[in-house]
TORSEZA-16835 format. One line per field, with one value per residue (C-alpha): residue number from 1; y negated, x, z; residue in three letters. Coordinates in steps of 0.5 Angstrom, whole numbers, always signed. Example, Ala and Ser with C-alpha at 12.3 -4.5 7.8 and 13.67 -1.06 7.14 Angstrom:
<nupas>
i = (1, 2) .
py = (+9, +2) .
px = (+25, +27) .
pz = (+16, +14) .
aa = (ALA, SER) .
</nupas>
This chain:
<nupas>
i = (1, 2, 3, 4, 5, 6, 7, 8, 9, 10, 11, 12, 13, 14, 15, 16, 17, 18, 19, 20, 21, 22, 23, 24, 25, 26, 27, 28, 29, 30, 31, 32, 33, 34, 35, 36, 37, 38, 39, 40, 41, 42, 43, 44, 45, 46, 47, 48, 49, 50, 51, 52, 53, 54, 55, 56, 57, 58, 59, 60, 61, 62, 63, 64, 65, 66, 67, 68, 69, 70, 71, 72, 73, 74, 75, 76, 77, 78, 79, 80, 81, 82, 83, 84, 85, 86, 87, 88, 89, 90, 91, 92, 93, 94, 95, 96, 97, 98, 99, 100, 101, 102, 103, 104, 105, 106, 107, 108, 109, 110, 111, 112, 113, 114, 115, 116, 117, 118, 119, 120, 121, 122, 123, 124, 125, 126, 127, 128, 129, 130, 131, 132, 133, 134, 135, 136, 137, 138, 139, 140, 141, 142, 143, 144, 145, 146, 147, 148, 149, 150, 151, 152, 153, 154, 155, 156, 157, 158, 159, 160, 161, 162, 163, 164, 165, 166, 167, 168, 169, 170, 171, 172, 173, 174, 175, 176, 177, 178, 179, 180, 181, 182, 183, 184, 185, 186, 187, 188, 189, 190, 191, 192, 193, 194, 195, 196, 197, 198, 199, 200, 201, 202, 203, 204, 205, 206, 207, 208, 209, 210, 211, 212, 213, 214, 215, 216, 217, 218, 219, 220, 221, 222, 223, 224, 225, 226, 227, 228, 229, 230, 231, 232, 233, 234, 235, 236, 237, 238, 239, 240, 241, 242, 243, 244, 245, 246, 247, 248, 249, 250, 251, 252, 253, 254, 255, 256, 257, 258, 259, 260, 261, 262, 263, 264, 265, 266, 267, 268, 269, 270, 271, 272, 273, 274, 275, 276, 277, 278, 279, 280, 281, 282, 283, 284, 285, 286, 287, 288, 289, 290, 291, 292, 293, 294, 295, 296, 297, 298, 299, 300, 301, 302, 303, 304, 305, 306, 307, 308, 309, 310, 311, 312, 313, 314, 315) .
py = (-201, -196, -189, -182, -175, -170, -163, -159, -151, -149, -142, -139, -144, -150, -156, -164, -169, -176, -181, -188, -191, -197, -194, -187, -185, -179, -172, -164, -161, -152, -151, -144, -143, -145, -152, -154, -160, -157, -164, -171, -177, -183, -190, -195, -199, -197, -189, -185, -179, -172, -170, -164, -157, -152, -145, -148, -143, -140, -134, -135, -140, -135, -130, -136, -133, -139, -143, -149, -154, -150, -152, -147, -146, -144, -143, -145, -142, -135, -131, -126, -119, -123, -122, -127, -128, -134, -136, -128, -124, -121, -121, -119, -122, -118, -118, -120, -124, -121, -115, -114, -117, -123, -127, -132, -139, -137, -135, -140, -141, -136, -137, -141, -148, -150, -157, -161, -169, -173, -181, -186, -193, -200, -199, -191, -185, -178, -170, -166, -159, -154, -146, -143, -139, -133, -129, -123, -118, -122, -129, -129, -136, -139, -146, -150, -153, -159, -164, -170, -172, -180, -185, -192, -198, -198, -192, -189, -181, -179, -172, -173, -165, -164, -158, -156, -151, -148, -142, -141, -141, -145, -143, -144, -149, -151, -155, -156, -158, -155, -160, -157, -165, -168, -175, -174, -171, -170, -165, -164, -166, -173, -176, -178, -177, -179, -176, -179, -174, -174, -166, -160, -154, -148, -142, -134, -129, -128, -136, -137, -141, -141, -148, -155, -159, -166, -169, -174, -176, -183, -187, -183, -178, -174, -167, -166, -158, -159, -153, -154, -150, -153, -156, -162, -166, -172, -178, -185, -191, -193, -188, -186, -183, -183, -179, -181, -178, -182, -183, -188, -187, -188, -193, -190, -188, -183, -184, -179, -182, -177, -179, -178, -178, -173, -167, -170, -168, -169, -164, -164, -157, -160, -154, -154, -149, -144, -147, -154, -157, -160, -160, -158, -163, -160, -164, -160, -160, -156, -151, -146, -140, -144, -139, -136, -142, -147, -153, -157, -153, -156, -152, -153, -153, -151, -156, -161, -162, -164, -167, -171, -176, -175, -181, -181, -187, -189, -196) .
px = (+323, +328, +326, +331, +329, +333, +333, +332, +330, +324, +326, +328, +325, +328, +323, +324, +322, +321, +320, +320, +324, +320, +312, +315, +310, +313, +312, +315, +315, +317, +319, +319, +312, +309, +311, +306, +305, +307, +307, +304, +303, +301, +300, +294, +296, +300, +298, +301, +296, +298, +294, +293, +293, +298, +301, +305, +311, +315, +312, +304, +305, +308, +302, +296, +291, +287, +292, +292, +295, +296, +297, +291, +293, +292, +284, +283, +277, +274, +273, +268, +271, +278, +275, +274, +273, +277, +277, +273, +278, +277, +282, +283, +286, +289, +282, +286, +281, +280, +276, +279, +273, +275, +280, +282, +286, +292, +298, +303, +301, +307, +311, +318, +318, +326, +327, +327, +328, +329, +329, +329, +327, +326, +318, +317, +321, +319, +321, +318, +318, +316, +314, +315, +309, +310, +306, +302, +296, +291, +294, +298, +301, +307, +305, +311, +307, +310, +307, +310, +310, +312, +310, +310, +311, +303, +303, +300, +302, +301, +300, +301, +301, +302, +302, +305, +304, +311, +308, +305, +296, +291, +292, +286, +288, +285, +288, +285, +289, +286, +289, +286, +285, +285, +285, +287, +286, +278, +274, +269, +263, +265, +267, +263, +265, +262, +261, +262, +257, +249, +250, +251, +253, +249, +252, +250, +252, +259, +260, +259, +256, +249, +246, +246, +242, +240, +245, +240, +245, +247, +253, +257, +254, +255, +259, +255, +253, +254, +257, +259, +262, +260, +262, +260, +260, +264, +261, +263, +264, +272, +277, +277, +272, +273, +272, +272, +273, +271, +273, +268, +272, +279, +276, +279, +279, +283, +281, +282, +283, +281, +283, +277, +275, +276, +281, +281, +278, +271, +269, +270, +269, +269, +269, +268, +272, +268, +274, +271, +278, +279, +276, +278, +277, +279, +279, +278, +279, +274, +267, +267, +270, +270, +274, +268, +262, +267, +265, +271, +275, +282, +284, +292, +294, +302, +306, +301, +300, +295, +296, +293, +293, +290, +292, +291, +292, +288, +286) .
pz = (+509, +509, +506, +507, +505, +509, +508, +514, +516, +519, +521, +515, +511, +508, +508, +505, +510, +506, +511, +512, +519, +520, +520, +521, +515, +513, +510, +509, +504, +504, +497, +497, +500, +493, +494, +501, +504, +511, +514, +513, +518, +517, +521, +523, +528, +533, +532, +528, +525, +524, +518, +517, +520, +518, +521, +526, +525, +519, +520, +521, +514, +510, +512, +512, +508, +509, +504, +508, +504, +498, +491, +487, +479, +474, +476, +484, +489, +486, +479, +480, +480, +476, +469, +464, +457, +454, +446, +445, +449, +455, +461, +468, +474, +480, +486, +491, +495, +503, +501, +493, +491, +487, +484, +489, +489, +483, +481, +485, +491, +496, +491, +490, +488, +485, +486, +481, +484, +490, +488, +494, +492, +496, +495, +495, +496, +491, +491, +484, +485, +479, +478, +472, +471, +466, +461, +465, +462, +467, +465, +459, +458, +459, +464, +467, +474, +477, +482, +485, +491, +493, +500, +498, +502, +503, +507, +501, +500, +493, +489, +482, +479, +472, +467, +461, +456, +454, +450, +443, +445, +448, +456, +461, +467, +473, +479, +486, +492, +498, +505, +512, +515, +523, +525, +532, +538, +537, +534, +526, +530, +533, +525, +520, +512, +506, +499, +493, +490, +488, +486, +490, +486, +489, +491, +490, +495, +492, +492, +486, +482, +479, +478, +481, +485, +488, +494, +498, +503, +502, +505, +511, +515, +522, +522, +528, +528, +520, +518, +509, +505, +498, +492, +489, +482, +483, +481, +480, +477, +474, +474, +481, +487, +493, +500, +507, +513, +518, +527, +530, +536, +534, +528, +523, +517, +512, +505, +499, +493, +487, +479, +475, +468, +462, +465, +471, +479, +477, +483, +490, +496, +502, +508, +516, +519, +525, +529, +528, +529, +522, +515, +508, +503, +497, +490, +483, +477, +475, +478, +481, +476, +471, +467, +465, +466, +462, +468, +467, +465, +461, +455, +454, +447, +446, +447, +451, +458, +464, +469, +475, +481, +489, +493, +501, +506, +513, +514) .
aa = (UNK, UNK, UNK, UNK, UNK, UNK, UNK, UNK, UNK, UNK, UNK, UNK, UNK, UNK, UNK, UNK, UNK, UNK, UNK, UNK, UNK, UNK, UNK, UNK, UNK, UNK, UNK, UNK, UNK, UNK, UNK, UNK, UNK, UNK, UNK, UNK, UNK, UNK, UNK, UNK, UNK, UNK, UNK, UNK, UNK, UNK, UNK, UNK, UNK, UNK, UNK, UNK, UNK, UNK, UNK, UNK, UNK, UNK, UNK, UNK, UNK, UNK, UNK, UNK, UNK, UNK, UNK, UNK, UNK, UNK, UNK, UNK, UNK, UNK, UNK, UNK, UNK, UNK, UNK, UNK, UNK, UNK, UNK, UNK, UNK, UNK, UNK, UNK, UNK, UNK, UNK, UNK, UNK, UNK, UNK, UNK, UNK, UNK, UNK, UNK, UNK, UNK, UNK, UNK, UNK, UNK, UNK, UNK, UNK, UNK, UNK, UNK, UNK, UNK, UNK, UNK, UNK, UNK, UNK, UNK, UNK, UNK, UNK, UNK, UNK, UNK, UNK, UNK, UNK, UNK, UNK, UNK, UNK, UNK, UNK, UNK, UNK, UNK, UNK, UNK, UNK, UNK, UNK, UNK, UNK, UNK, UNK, UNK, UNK, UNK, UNK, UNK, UNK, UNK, UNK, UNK, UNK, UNK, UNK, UNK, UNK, UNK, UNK, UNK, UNK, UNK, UNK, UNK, UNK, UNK, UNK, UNK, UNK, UNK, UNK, UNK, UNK, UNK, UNK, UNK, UNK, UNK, UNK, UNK, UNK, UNK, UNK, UNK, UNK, UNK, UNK, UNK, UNK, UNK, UNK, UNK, UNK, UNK, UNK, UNK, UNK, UNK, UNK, UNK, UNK, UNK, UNK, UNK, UNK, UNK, UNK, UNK, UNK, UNK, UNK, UNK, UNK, UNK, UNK, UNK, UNK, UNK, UNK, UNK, UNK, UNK, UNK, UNK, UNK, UNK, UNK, UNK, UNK, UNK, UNK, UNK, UNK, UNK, UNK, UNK, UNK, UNK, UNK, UNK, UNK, UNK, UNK, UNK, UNK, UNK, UNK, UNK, UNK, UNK, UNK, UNK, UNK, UNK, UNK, UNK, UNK, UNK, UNK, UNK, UNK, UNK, UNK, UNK, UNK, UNK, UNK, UNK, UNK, UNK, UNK, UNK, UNK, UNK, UNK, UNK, UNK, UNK, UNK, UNK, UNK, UNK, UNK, UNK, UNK, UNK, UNK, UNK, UNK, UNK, UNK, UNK, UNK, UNK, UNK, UNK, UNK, UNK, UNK, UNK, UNK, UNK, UNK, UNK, UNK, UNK, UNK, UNK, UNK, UNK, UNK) .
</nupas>
């Protein structure tokens, strides 16, 4: 196994591909757009599948306001109105959803990474990126982000992100990743995923949460004409769940792997597009606005950090 990572433009960006010549498993990352994931290809057999689905060119990546791939911290999907109360102080955050209603998906997300690592070994290869987050009135709490992307031998690619709290009070803190994936040429309604839930989260009109309820599926089902845009509560045995999306067709299956546990990705969006050309399968530390409801929420003391692991891989 030979792994390289090049550094190479995409228009005026510049990205890092990590690649392993054998399989040609590989991945790029664009530092300057909040430290995506533009690319991931991965191999079963004699087919190499492109994973996600991203704006295909520079400018429509850097315009996307559907954060395809995008890393959502400190708080991900919305907080009603961008107000919320954390150790009895009331903060507000910039309405910056379509529409300025909500708060939506962070602070990090556009925003330029600096590189921090690039390591190659004979097993795996690994790029680490990092933001500075610095103290604002809606969010005043200084957080050094980094996550750390690796493929392995195995054609496992791994996101292990981590947050360390640089300032002087307890800060609030949530991750999410929100990847847009494909598995081949086919469309949502010819695969099957499964869920490692038996709770669903129920939504208000303004998608936020007002409760939860029973999940019934159990096992894989059909995205046949199934429209989702839920949250779930993970639950599992051991430290990990895992999600997968299934193509009978092609037999194949990717796999997402979500560390779980105390401060981990407990919950779980999963979100059909109208395009039926992909799904969103989004793991998260925390519940919906939970800056203000607490549901999973990581308080970060001063000189502490969280972190966490996603883990991917098609069999």
């Amino acid at each position: 196994m030979l792994f390289e990572i090049t550094k190479q433009q995409f228009g005026d960006l510049t990205e890092y591909v990590v690649q392993e010549a054998s399989t040609g498993n590989r991945f790029s990352v664009v530092p300057e757009l909040g430290g995506l994931v533009r690319q991931l290809s991965l191999r079963k057999d004699v087919t190499l599948y492109s994973l996600l689905k991203t704006p295909p060119t520079p400018q429509k990546l850097a315009e996307d306001s559907q954060s395809a791939s995008e890393l959502l911290f400190p708080f991900a999907s919305r907080i009603p109105d961008g107000s919320y109360t954390f150790l009895g102080k009331s903060y507000q955050l910039e309405r910056n959803e379509k529409g300025g209603k909500n708060a939506i998906h962070g602070l990090v997300r556009k925003n330029k990474f600096t590189l921090q690592e690039q390591s190659i070994k004979s097993d795996c290869a690994a790029i680490r990126l990092a933001y500075a987050i610095t103290p604002t009135p809606g969010y005043p709490f200084e957080i050094k982000f980094e996550v750390t992307y690796s493929l392995d031998q195995q054609g496992i690619f791994r996101l292990h992100y981590e947050a360390y709290n640089q300032g002087t009070n307890a800060a609030p803190a949530m991750f999410g990743w929100h990847p847009y994936f494909d598995l081949g040429n086919e469309e949502v309604d010819a695969w099957k995923i499964r869920i490692p839930s038996q709770t669903i989260v129920t939504f208000d009109g303004n998608m936020i949460p007002t409760g939860t309820a029973p999940y019934h599926h159990q096992g894989p089902f059909s995205l046949f004409r199934k429209e989702l845009d839920n949250c779930f509560i993970v639950e599992a045995d051991g430290h990990s769940a895992v999600t997968e999306l299934i193509s009978e067709n092609q037999d194949v299956t990717l796999q997402i792997r979500q560390e779980i546990g105390d401060g981990k990705f407990n919950y779980l969006v999963i979100y059909t597009p109208p395009a039926r050309d992909c799904v969103a399968i989004e793991p998260l530390t925390a519940n919906v606005n939970a800056f203000n409801n607490g549901e999973g929420l990581n308080l970060v003391s001063p000189g502490k950090s969280v972190s966490g692991i996603i883990e991917l891989k098609l069999y």
